[in-house]
OpenMM code with the backbone's topology and positions (N, CA, C; nanometers):
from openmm import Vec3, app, unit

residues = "UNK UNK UNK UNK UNK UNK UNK UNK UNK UNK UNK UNK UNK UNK UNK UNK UNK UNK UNK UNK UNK UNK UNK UNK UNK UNK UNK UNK UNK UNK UNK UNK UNK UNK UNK UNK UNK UNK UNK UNK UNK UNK UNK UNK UNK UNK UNK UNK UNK UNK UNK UNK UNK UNK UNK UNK UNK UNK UNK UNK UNK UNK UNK UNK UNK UNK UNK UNK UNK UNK UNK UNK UNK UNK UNK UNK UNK UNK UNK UNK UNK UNK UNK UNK UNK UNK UNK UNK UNK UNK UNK UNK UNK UNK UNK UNK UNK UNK UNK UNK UNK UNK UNK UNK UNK UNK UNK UNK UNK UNK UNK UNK UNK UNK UNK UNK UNK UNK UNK UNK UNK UNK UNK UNK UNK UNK UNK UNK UNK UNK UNK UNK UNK UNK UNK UNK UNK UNK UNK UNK UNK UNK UNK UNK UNK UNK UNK UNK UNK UNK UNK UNK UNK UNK UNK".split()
positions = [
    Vec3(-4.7865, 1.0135, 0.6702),
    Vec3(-4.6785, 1.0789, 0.7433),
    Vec3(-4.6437, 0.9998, 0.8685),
    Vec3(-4.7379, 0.9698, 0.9439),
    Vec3(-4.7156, 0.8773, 1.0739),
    Vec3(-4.6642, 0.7715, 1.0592),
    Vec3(-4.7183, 0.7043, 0.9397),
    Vec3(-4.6881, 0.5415, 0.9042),
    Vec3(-4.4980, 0.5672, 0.8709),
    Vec3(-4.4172, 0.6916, 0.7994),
    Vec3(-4.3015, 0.7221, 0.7425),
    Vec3(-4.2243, 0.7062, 0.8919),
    Vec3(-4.2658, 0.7692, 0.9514),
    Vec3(-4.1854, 0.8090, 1.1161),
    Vec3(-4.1687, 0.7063, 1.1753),
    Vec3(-4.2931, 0.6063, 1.1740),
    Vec3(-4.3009, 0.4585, 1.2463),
    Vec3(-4.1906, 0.3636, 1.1487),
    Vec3(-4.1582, 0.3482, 1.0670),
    Vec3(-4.0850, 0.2935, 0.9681),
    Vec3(-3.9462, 0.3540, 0.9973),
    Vec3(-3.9392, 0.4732, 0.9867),
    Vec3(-3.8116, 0.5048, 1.0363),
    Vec3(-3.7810, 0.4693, 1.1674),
    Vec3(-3.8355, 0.4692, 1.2951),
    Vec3(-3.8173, 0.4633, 1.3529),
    Vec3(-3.7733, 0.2858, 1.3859),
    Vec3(-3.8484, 0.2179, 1.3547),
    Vec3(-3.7749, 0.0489, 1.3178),
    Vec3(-3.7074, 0.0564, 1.2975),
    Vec3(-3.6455, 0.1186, 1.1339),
    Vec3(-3.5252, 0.0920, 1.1232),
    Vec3(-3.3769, 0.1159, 1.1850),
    Vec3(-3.4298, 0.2760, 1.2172),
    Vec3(-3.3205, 0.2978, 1.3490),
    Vec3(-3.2842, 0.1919, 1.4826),
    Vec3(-3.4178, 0.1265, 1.4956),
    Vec3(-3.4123, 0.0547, 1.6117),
    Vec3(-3.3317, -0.0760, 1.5654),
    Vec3(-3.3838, -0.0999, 1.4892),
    Vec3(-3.3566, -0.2602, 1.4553),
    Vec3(-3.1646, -0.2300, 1.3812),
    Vec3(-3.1245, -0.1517, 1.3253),
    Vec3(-2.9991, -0.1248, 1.3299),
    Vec3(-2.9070, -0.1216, 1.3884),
    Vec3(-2.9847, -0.0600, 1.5159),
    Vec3(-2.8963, -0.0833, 1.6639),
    Vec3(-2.8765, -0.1638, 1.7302),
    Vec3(-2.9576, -0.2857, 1.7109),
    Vec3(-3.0020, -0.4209, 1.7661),
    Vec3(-2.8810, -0.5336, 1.7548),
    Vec3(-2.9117, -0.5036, 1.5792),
    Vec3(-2.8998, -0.6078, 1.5174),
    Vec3(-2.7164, -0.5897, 1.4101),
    Vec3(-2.6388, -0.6775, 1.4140),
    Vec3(-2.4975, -0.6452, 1.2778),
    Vec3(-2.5858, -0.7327, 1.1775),
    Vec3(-2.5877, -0.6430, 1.0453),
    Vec3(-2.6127, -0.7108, 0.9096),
    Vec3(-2.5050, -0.6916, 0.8150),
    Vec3(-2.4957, -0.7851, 0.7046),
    Vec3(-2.4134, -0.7639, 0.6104),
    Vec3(-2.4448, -0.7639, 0.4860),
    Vec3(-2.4360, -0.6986, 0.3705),
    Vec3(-2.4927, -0.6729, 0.2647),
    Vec3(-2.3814, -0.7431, 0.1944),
    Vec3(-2.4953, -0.8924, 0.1303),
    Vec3(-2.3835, -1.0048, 0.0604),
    Vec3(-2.5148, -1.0637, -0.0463),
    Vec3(-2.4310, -1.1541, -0.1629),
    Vec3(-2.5200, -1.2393, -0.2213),
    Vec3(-2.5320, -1.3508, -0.1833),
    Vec3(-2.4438, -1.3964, -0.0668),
    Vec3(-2.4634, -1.5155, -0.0443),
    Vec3(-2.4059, -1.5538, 0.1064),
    Vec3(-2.4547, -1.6286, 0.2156),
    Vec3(-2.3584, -1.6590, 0.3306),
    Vec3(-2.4539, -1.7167, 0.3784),
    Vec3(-2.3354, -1.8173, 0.4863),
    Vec3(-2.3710, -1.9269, 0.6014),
    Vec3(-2.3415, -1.8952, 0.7236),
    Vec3(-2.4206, -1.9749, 0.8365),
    Vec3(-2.3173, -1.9441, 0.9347),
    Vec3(-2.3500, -2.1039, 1.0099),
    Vec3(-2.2564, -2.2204, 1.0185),
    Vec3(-2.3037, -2.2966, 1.1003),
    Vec3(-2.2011, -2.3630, 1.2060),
    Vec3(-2.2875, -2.3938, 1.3155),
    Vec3(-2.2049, -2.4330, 1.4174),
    Vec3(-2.2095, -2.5770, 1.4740),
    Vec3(-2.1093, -2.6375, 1.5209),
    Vec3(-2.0864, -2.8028, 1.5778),
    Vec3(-2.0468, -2.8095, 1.6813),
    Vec3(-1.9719, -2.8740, 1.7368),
    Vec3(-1.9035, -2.8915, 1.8895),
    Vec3(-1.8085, -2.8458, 1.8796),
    Vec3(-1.8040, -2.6963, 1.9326),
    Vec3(-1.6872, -2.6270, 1.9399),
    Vec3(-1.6455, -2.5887, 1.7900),
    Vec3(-1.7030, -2.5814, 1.7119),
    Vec3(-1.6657, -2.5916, 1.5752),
    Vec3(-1.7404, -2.4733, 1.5053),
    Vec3(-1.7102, -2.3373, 1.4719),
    Vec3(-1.8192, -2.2305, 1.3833),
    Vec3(-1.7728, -2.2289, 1.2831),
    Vec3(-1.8135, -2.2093, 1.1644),
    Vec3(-1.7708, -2.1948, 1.0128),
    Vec3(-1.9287, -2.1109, 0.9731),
    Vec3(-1.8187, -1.9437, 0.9065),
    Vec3(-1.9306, -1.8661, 0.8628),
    Vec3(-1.8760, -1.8019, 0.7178),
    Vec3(-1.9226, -1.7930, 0.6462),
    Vec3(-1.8665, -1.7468, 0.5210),
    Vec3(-1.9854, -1.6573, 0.3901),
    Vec3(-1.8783, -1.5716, 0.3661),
    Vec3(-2.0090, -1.4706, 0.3101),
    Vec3(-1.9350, -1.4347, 0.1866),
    Vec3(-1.9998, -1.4483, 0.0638),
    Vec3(-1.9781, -1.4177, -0.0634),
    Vec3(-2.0341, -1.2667, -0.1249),
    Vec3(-1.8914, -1.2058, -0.1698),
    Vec3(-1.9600, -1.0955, -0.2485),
    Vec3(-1.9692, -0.9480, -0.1615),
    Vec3(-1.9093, -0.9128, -0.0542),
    Vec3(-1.9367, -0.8338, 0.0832),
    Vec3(-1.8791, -0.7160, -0.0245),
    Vec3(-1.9812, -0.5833, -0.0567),
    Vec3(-1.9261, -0.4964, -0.1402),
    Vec3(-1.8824, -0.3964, -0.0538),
    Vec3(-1.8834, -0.3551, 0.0837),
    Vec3(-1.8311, -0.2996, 0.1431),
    Vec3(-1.7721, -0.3291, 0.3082),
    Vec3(-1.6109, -0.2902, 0.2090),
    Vec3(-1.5196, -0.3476, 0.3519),
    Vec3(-1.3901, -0.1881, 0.3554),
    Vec3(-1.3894, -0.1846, 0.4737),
    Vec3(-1.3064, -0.0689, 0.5692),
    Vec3(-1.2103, -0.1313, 0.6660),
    Vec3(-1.1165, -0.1250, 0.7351),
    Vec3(-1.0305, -0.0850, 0.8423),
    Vec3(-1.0273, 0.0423, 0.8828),
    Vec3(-1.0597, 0.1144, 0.9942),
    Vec3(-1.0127, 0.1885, 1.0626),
    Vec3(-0.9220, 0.1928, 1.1984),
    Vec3(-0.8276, 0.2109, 1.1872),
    Vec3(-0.7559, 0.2539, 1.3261),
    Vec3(-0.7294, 0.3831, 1.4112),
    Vec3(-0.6900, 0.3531, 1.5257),
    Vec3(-0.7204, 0.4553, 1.6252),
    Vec3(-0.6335, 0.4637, 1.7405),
    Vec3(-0.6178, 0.5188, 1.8449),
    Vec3(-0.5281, 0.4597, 1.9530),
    Vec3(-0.5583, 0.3519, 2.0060),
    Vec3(-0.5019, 0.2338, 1.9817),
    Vec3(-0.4859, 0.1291, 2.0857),
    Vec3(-0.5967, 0.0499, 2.0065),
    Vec3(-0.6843, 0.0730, 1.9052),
    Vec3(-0.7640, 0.0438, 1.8015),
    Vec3(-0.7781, -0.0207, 1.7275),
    Vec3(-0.8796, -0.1381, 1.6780),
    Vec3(-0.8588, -0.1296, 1.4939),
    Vec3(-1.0101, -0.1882, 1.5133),
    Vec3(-1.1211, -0.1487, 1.3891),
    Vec3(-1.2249, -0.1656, 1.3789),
    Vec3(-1.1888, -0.2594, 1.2351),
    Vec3(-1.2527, -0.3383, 1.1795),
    Vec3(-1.2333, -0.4148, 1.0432),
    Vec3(-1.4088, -0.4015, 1.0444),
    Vec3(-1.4164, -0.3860, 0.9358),
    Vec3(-1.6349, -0.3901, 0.9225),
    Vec3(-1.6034, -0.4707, 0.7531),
    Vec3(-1.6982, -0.5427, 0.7625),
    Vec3(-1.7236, -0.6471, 0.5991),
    Vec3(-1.6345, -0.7990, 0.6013),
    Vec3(-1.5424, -0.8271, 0.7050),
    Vec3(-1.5373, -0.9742, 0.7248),
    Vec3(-1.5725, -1.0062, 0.8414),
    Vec3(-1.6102, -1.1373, 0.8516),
    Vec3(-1.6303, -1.2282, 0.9302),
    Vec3(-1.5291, -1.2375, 1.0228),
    Vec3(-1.5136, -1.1788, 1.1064),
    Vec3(-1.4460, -1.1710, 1.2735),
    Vec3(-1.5041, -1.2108, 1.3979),
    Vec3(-1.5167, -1.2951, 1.3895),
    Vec3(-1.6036, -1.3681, 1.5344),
    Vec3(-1.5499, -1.4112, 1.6372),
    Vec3(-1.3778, -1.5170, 1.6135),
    Vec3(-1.3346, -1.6054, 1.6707),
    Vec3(-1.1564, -1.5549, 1.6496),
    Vec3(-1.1270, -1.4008, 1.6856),
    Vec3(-1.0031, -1.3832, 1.6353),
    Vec3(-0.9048, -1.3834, 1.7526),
    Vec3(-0.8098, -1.4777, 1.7731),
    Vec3(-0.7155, -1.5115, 1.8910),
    Vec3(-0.5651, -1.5306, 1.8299),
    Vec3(-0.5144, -1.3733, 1.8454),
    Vec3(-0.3112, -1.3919, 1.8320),
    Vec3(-0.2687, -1.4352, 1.9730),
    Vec3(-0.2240, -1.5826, 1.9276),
    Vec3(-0.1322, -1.6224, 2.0010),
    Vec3(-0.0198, -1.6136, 2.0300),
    Vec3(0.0854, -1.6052, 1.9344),
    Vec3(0.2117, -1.5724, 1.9366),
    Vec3(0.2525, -1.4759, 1.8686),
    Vec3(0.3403, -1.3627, 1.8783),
    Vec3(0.3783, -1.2335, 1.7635),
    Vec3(0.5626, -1.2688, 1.7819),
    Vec3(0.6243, -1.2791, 1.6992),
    Vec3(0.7667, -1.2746, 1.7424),
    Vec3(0.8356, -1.1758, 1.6591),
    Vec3(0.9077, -1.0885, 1.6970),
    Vec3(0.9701, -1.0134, 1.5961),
    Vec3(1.1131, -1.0738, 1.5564),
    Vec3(1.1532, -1.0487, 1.4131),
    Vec3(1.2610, -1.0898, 1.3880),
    Vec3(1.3507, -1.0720, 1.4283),
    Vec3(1.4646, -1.0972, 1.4079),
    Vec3(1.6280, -1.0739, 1.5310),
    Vec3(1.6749, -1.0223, 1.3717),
    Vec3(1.6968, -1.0516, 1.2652),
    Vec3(1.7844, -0.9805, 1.1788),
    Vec3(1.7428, -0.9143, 1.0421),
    Vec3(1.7941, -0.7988, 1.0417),
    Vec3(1.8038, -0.6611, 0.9356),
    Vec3(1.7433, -0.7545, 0.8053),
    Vec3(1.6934, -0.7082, 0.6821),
    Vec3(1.7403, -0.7779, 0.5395),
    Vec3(1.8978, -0.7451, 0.5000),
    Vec3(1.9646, -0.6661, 0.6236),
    Vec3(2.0856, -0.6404, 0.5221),
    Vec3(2.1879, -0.7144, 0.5872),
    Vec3(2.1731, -0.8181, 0.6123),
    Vec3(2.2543, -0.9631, 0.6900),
    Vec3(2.2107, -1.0557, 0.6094),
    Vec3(2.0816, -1.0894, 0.5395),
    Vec3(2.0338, -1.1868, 0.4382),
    Vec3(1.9838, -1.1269, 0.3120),
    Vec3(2.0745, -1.1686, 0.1984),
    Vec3(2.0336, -1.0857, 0.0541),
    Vec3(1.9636, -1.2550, -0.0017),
    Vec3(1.8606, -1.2601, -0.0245),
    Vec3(1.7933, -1.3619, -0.0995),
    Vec3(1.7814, -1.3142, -0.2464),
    Vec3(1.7878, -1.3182, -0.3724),
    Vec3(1.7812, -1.3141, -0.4718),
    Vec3(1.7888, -1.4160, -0.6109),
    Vec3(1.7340, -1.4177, -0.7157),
    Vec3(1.6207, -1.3285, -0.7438),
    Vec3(1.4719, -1.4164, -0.6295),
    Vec3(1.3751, -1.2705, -0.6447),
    Vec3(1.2729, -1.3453, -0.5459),
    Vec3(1.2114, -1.4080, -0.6416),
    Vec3(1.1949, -1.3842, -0.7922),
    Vec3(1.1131, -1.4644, -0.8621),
    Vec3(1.2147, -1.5207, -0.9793),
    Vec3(1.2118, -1.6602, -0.9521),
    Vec3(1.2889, -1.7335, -1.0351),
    Vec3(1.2261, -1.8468, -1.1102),
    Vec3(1.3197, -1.9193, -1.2178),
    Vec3(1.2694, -2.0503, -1.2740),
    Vec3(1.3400, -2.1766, -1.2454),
    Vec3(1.4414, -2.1372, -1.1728),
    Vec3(1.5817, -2.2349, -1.1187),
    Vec3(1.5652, -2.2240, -1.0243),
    Vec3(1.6951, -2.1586, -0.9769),
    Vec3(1.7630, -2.1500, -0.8599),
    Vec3(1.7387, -2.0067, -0.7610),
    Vec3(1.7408, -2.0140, -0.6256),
    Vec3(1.7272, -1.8867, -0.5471),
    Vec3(1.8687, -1.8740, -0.4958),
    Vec3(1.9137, -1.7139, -0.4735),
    Vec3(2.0282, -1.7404, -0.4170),
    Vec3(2.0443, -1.6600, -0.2990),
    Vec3(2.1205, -1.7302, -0.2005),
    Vec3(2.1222, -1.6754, -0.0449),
    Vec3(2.3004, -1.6402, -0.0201),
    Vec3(2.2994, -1.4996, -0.0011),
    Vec3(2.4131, -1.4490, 0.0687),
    Vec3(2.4119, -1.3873, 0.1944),
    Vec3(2.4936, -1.4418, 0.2772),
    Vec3(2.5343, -1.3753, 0.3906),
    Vec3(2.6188, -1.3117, 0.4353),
    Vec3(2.5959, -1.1840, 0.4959),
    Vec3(2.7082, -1.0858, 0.5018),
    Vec3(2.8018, -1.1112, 0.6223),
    Vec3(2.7418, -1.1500, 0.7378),
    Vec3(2.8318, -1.1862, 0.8279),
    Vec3(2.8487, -1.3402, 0.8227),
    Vec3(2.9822, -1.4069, 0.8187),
    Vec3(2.9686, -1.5280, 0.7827),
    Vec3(3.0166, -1.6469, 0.9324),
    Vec3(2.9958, -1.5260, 1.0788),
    Vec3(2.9359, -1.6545, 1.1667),
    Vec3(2.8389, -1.6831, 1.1985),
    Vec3(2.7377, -1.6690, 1.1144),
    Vec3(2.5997, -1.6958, 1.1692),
    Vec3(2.5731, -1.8555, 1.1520),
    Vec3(2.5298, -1.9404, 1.2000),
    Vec3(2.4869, -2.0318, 1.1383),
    Vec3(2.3094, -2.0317, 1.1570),
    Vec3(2.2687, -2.0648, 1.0097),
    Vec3(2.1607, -2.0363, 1.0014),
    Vec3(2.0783, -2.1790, 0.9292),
    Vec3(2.0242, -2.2134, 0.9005),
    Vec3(1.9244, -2.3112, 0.8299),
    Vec3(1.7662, -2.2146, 0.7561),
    Vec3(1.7613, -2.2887, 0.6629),
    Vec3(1.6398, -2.2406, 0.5884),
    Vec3(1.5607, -2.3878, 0.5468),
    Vec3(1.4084, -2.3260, 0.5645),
    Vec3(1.2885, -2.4041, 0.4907),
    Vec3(1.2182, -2.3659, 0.4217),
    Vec3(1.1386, -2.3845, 0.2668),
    Vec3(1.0906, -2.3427, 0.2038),
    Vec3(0.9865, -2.4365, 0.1897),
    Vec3(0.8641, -2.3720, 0.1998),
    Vec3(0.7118, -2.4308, 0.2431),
    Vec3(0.6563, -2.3755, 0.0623),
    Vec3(0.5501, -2.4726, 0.0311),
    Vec3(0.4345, -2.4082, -0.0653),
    Vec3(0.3669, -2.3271, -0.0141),
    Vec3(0.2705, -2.2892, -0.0875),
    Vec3(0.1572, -2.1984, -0.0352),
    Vec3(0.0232, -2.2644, 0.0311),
    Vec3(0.0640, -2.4091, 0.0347),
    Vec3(-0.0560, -2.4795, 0.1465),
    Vec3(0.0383, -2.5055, 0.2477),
    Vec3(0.1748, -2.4392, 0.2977),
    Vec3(0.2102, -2.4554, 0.4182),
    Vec3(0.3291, -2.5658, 0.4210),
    Vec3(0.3063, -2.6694, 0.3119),
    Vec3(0.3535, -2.8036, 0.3418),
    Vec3(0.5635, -2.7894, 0.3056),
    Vec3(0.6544, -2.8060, 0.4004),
    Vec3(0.7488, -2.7857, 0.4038),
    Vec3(0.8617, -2.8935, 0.2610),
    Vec3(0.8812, -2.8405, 0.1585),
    Vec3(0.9500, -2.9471, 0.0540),
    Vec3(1.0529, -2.8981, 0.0780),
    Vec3(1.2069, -2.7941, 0.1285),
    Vec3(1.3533, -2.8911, 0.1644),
    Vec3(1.3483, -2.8124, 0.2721),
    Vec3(1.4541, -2.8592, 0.3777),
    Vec3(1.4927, -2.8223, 0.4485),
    Vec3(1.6549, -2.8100, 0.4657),
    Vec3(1.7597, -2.7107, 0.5261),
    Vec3(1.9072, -2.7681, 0.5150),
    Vec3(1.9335, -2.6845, 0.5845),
    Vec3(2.1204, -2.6533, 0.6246),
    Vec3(2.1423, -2.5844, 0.7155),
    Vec3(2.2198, -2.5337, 0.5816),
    Vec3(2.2787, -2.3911, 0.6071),
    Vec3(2.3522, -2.3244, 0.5380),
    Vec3(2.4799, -2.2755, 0.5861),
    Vec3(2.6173, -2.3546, 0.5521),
    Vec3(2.7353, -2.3770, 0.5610),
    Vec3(2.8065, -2.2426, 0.4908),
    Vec3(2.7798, -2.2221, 0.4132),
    Vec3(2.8640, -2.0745, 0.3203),
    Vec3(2.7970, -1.9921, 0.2952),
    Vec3(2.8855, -1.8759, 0.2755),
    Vec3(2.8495, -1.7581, 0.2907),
    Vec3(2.7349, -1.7236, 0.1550),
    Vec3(2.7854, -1.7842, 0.0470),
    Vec3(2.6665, -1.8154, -0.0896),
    Vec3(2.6141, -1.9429, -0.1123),
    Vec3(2.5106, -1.9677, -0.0931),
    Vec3(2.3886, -2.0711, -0.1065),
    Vec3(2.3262, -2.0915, -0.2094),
    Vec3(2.2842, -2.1617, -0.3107),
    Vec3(2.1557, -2.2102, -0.4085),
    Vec3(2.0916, -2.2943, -0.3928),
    Vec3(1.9725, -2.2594, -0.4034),
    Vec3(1.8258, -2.3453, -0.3150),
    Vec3(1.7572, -2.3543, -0.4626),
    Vec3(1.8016, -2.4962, -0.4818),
    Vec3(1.7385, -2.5740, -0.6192),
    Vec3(1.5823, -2.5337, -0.6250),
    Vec3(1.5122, -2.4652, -0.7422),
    Vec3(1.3551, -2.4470, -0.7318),
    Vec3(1.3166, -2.5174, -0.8842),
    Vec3(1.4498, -2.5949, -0.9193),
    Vec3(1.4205, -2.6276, -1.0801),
    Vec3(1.2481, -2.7668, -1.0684),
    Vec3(1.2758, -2.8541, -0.9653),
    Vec3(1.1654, -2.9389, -0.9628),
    Vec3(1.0518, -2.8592, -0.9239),
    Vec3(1.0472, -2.7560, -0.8431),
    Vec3(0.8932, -2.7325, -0.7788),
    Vec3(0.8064, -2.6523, -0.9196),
    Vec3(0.6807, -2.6776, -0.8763),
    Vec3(0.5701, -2.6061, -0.9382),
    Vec3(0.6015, -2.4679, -0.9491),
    Vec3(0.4997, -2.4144, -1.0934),
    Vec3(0.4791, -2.2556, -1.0731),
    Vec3(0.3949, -2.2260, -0.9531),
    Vec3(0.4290, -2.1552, -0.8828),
    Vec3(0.3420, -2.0959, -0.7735),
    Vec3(0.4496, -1.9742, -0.6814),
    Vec3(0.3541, -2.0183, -0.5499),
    Vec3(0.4400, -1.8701, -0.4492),
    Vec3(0.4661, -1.9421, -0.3496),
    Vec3(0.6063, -1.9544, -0.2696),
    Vec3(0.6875, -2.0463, -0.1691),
    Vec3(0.7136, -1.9550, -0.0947),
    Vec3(0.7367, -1.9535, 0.0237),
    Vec3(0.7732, -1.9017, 0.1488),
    Vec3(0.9410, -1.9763, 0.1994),
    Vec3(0.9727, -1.8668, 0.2014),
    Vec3(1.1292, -1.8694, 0.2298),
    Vec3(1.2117, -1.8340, 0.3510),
    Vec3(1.1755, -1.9660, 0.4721),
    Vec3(1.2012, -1.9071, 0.6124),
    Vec3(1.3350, -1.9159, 0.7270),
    Vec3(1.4367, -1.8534, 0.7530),
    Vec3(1.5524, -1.8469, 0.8056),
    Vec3(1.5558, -1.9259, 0.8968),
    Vec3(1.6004, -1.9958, 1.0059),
    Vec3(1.6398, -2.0218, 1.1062),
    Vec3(1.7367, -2.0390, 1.2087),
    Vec3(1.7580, -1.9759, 1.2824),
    Vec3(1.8880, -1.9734, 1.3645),
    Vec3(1.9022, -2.1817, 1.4634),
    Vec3(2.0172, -2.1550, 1.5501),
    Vec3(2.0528, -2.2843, 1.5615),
    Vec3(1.9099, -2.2857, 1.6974),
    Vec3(1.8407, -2.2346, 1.7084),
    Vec3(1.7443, -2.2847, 1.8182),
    Vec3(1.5926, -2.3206, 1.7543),
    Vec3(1.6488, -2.3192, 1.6284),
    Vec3(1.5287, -2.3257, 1.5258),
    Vec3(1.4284, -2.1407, 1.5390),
    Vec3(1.4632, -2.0820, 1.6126),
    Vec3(1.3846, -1.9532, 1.5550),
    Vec3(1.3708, -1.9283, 1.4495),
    Vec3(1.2385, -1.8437, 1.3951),
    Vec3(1.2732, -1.7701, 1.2683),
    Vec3(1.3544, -1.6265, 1.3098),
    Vec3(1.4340, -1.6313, 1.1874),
    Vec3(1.4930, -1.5149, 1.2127),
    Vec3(1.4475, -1.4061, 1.0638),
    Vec3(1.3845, -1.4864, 0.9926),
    Vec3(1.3676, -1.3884, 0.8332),
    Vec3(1.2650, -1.4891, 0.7609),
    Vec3(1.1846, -1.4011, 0.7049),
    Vec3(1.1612, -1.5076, 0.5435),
    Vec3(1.1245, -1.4074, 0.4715),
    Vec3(1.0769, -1.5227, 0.3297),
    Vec3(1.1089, -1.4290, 0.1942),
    Vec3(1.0061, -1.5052, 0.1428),
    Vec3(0.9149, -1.3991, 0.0531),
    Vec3(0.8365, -1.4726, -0.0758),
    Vec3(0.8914, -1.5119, -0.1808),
    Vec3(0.8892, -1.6062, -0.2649),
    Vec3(0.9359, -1.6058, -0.3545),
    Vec3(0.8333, -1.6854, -0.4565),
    Vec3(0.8872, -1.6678, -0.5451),
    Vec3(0.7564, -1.7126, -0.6735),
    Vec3(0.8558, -1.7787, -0.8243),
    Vec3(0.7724, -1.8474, -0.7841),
    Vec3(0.8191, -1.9483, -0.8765),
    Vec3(0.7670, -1.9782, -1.0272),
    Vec3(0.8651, -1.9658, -1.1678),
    Vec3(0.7514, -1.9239, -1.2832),
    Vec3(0.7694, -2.0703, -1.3816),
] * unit.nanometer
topology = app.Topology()
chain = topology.addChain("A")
for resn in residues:
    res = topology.addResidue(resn, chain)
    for name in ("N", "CA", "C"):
        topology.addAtom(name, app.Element.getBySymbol(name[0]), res)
């Protein structure tokens, strides 16, 4: 009975001590200025929020810094992009036709393949050469802001 209480009582302690994570597998190593930690298999993950709040429990959050947040300047109902999933062509209409705007469409490692400005009010953004995958489809006004983007997927 004593030995049960003493055992419990560790574990309470050492719970409080200590964050563990219940995984099959993880690292955690560090360099100059450099941490990389990664954990395979985490069977339990939550978000909770709250006022002014947010708890995340089951990833790796160590080093989390938002730098910039910008909100967009325009509606989706100023930019109709369609279809989002194509084998050709994407097509861009604009409802008000003084905007001048430019678009870039990035892969999904980021890397930017066209860029152009958009002159008329209906646009087609050639997707016949790119890969199957998922492209990011991002607006820009004349100061280079984003003003919109779009997923699109490519089959």
């Amino acid at each position: 009975m004593r030995a049960g209480i003493i055992i419990v009582f560790l574990c309470v302690t050492l719970s409080a001590i200590s964050q563990e994570v219940v995984s099959s597998a993880g690292d955690n190593m560090t360099a100059t200025g450099i941490q990389i930690s990664w954990t395979l298999g985490e069977p339990v993950i939550e978000t909770l929020e709250g006022e002014g709040a947010i708890l995340t429990q089951g990833f790796h959050q160590t080093n989390l810094k938002v730098t910039d947040v910008n909100e967009l300047q325009f509606s989706e109902n100023v930019i109709h992009v369609f279809p989002c999933i194509t084998s050709d062509y994407v097509n861009v209409h604009l409802i008000e036709t003084e905007l001048k705007l430019g678009f870039r469409l990035y892969n999904s490692l980021g890397k930017m393949l066209q860029q152009n400005s958009i002159t008329n009010t209906d646009t087609q953004i050639d997707m016949l050469d790119a890969a199957s995958g998922i492209y990011l489809l991002v607006f820009v006004d004349d100061s280079m802001q984003i003003v919109h983007s779009y997923k699109i997927i490519k089959r």
